[in-house]
C-alpha positions in Angstrom: 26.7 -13.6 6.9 24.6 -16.7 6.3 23.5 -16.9 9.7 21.9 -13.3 9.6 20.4 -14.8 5.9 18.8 -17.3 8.0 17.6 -15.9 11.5 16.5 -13.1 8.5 14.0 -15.6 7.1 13.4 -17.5 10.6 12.0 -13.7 11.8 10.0 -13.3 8.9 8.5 -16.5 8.4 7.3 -16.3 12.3 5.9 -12.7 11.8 3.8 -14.0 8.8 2.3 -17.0 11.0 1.8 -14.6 13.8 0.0 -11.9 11.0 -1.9 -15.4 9.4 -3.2 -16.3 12.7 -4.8 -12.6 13.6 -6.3 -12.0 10.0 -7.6 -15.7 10.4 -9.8 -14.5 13.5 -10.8 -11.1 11.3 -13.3 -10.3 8.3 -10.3 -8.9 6.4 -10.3 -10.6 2.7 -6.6 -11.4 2.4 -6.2 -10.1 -1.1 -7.5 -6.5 0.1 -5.1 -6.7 3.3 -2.1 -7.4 0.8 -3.4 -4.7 -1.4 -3.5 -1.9 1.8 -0.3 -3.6 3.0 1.7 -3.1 -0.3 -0.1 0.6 -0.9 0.8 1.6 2.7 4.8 0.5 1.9 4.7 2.4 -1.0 3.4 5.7 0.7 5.9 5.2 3.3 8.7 4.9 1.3 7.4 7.9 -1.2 7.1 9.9 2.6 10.4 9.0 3.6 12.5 9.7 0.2 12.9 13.6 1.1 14.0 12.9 4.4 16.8 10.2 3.0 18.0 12.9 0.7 18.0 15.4 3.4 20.4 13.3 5.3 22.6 12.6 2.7 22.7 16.6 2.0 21.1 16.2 -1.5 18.6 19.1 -0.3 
């Protein structure tokens, strides 16, 4: 269980140098890309919530 903890955070601290490196080239403030990020996961997850219940025959 500790080793998924760790390749967990391995995987995500790569992603966010990969993601660092292509806003670095870009004119994307980094506060409004956090802002759009965190907005987008919210409508996602609001999108998804009926479909969860769905599946769990909640519907």
């Amino acid at each position: 269980m500790m080793g998924i903890w760790f390749a967990a955070n391995a995987i995500a601290n790569y992603l966010a140098g990969i993601l660092e490196s292509l806003l670095a080239g870009s004119s994307i403030p980094l506060y409004w890309f956090l802002v759009g990020s965190s907005l987008g996961a919210g409508v996602l997850l609001l999108l998804i919530t009926p479909l969860l219940n769905l599946m769990h025959g909640k519907g």
